[in-house]
C-alpha positions in Angstrom: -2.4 10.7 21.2 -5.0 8.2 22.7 -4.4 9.4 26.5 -4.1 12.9 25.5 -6.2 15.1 23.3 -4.5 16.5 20.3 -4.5 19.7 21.1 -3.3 19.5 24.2 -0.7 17.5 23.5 3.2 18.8 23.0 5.9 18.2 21.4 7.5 17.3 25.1 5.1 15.3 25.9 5.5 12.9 22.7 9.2 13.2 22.6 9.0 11.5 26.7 6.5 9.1 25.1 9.8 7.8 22.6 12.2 8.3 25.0 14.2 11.7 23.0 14.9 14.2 23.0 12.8 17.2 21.5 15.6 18.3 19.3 15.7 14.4 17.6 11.6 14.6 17.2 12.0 17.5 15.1 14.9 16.2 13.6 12.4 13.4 12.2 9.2 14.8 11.7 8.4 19.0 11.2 5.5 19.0 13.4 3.1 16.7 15.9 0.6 17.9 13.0 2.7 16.0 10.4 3.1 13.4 12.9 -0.5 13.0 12.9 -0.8 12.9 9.2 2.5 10.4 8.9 -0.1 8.1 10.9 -3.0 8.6 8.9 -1.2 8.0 5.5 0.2 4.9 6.8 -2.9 3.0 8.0 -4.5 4.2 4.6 -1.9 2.9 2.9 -1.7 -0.4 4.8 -5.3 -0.6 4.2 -5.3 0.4 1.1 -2.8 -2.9 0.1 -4.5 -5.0 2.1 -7.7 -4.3 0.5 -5.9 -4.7 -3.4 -4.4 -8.1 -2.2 -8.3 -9.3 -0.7 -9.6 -8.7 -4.3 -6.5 -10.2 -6.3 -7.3 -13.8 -5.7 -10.0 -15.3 -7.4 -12.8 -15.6 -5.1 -16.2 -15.2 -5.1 -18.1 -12.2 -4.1 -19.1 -13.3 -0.6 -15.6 -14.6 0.4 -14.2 -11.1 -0.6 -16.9 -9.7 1.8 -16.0 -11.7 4.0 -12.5 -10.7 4.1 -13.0 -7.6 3.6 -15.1 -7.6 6.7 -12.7 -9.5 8.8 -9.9 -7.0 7.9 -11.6 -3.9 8.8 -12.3 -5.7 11.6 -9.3 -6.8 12.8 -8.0 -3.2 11.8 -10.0 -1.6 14.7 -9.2 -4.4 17.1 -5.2 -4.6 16.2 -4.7 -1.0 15.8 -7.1 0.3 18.2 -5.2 3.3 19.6 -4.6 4.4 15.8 -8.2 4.1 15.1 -9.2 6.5 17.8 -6.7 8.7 17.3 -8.0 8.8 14.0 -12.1 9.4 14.7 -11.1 12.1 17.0 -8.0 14.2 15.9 -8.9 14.7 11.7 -10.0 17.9 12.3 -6.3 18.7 12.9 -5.0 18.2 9.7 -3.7 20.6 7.6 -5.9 21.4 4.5 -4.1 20.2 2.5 -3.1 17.1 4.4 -6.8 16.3 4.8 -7.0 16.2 0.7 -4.5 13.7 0.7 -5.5 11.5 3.3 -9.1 12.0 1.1 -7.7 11.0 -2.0 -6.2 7.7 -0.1 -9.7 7.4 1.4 -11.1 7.4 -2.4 -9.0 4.6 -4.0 -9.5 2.2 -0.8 -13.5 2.7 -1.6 -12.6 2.2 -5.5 -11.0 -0.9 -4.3 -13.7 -2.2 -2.4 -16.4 -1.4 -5.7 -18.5 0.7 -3.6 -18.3 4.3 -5.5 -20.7 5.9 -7.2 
């Protein structure tokens, strides 16, 4: 997804990317749409327990920022293909898969302490 536009990527051209057939994509995953999603949920939620596990310890304020900093940071250098995968492709989500990577989206920023 990071050499190729979403929408002009195909099922063929990710099932040559894993080595399989088309028939054992689909035998994993419905779509490349839920594909996409599968990889949005995931960093969320690898985010989102990363971020819990930053504020656990007791630490002051400015060594949580700082953490919290060096993850996200580490986040778009570690998983860089991800990351732009997921700037430029949201748009093809499924409504409905867009209100759940949203609501994982909300509990990561009620971890952090920065909603309203």
């Amino acid at each position: 997804m990071e050499e190729n536009c979403f929408a002009a990527m195909s099922v063929h051209h990710i099932a040559d990317a894993l080595e399989c057939s088309k028939a054992n994509f689909y035998h994993h995953v419905d779509s490349k749409e839920d594909l996409l999603y599968e990889v949005f949920v995931e960093t969320l939620r690898f985010s989102l327990a990363r971020s819990e596990a930053i504020r656990r310890p007791q630490r002051s304020r400015s060594d949580r920022l700082r953490a919290m900093m060096e993850f996200y940071v580490s986040l778009m250098i570690d998983r860089r293909p991800v990351m732009l995968v997921w700037f430029k492709e949201r748009a093809h989500l499924t409504v409905a898969h867009q209100k759940d990577v949203s609501r994982l989206e909300d509990q990561i920023v009620a971890t952090l302490g920065l909603g309203a």
